[in-house]
C-alpha positions in Angstrom: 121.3 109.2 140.5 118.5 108.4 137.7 115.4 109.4 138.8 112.2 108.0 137.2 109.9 110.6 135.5 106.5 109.7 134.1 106.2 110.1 130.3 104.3 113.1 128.6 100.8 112.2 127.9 101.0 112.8 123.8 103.7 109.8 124.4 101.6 108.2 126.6 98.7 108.6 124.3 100.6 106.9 121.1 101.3 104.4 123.8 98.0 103.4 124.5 97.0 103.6 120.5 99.5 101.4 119.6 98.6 98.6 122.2 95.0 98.7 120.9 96.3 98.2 117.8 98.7 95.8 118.7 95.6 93.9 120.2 93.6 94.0 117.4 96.1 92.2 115.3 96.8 89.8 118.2 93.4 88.9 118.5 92.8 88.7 114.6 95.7 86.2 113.8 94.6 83.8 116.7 91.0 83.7 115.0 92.8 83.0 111.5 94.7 80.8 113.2 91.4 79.1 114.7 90.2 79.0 111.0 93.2 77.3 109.4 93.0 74.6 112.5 89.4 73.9 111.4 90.0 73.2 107.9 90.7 70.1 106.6 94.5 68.9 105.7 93.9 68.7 101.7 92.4 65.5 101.6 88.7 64.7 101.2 86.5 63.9 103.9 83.3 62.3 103.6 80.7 61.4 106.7 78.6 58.7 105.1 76.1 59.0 108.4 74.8 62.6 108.4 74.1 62.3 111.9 77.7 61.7 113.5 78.7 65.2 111.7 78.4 68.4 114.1 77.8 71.5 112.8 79.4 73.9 114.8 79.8 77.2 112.8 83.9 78.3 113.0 84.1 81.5 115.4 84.5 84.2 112.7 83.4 87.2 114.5 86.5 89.1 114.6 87.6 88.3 111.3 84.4 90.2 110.2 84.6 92.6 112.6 88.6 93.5 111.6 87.2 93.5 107.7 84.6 96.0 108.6 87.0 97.6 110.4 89.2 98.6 107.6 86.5 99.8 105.7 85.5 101.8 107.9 88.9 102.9 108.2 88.5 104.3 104.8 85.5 106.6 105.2 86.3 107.7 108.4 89.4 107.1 110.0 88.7 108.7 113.7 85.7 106.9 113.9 88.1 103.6 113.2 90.2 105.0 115.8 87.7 105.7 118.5 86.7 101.9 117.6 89.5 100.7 118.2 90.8 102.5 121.6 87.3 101.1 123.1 87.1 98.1 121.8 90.8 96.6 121.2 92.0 99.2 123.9 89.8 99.0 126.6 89.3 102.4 126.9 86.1 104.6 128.5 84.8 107.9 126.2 86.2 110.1 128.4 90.0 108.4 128.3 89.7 108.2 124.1 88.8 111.6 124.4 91.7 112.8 126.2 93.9 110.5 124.0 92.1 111.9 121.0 91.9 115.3 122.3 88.6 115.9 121.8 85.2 116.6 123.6 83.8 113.6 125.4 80.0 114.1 123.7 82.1 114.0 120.1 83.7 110.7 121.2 79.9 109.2 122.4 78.2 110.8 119.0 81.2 109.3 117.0 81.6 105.8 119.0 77.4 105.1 118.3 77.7 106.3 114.5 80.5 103.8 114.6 79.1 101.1 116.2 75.9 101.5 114.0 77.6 101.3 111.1 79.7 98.3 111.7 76.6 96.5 113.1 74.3 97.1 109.7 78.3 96.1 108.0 78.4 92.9 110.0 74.9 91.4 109.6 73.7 92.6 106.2 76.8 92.9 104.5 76.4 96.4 103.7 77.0 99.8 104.7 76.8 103.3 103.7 79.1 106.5 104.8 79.9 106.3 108.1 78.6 110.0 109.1 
């Protein structure tokens, strides 16, 4: 008879890294999706009465946030990992510290350098090393 047995927890872990990626990319084609739907077909569209347009900026916060993302990636790629198992992933410090085997006040130090940094990245356009 098969029995069931629970997967080991590095397997597990990949598990749970994969789906945040997984939902990451997900989330970032529906908003280029979004995008493309706004745009116009090719032709030329002009609104002779200024009034009747409405200017609803397009939704664009997780393109920028998957752009400053992957640079972040390339200064520090645990810190892009921690980002992405709390954010994407759903996941508390203490479980992305046992996913990323590490101490739980490392994942908090690294999660609010993180989040610093892709904040300045986001809303000036800039940022500096991510440590």
């Amino acid at each position: 008879m098969w029995r069931w047995r629970p997967a080991s927890w590095p397997r597990f872990a990949f598990l749970l890294f994969c789906a945040a990626q997984l939902m990451r990319r997900v989330l970032v084609d529906h908003a280029r999706g979004q995008q493309r739907a706004k745009r116009p077909d090719g032709a030329l569209r002009v609104t002779l009465d200024e009034r009747l347009v409405q200017t609803n900026p397009p939704d664009c916060g997780v393109l920028l946030l998957d752009q400053a993302l992957t640079e972040l990636t390339a200064l520090d790629p645990r810190q892009a990992t921690i980002v992405e198992l709390r954010y994407f992933g759903g996941l508390a410090e203490d479980e992305v510290a046992k996913v990323l085997r590490l101490s739980r006040s490392t994942v908090t130090r690294e999660w609010q350098v993180a989040r610093a940094w892709l904040y300045r990245r986001m809303t000036t356009g800039r940022g500096q090393r991510a440590r």
